[in-house]
N, C-alpha and C positions, 0 to 999 in steps of 0.2 A: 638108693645107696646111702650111707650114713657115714659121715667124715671121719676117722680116728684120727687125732694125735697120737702120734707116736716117733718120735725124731730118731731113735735106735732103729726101728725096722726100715725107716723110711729111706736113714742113709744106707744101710745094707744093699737095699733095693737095688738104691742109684748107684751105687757101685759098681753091683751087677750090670746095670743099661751102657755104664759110662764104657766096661769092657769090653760088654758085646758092640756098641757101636764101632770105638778104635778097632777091634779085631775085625769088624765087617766091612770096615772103609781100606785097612790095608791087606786085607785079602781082594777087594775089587780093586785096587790100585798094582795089587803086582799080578794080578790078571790083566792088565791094561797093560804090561812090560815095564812097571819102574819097581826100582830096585835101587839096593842102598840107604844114600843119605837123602836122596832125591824123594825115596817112598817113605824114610820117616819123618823127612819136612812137608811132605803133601800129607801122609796123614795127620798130623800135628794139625797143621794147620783146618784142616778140613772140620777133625773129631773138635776142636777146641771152637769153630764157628756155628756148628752145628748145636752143640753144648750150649755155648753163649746162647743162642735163641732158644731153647727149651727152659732157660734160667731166665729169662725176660731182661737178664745181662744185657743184648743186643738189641736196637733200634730196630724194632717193624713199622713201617710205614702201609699204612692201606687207606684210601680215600674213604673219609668221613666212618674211621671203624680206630679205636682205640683196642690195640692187642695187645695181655701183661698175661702171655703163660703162667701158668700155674701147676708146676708136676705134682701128682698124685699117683699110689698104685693102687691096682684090685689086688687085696691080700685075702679076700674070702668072695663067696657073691654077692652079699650085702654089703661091703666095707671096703671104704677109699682111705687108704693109709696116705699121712701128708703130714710135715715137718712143723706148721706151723710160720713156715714164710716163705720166700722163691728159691729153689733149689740151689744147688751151688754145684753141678757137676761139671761146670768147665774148670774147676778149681782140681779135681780129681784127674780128668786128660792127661797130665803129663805123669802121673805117678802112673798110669795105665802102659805109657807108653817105656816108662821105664821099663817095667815086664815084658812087652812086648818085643822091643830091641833091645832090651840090655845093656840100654843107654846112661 
């Protein structure tokens, strides 16, 4: 596979992931029964934890293993499109959710 820069496509992408995530946590969340304020402060919270660790934002800890994600996407079959530093899509979560609840 062969690395591109490309920071326009790359944020597109994450865009894309940061939606489908929020919309896949509070669809499994009001399948569990919450609803409301309850289901967009559990999603909030959740979409913007999970985010955090895909951005290397968030503390991983594993014995004697240093972990610093690095998102990347397959934009073709030979090609990993990637921004050029650690993503930034818990930055994106709450605009997400804005659409989401029309909060």
């Amino acid at each position: 596979m062969h690395l591109k820069l490309n920071p326009t496509d790359f944020e597109e992408h994450q865009a894309v992931l940061v939606r489908e995530l929020v919309e896949t946590i509070k669809i499994k969340l009001q399948g569990a029964g919450l609803d409301g304020d309850k289901l967009e402060e559990t999603t909030a919270s959740i979409a913007f934890s999970i985010a955090s660790l895909i951005d290397g934002a968030a503390l991983i800890e594993a014995p004697g293993i240093d972990v610093h994600p690095y998102l990347t996407f397959r934009t073709s079959d030979t090609e990993l499109t990637h921004c050029g530093e650690n993503s930034n899509a818990h930055e994106l979560v709450y605009d997400m959710l804005k659409e989401l609840f029309g909060s």
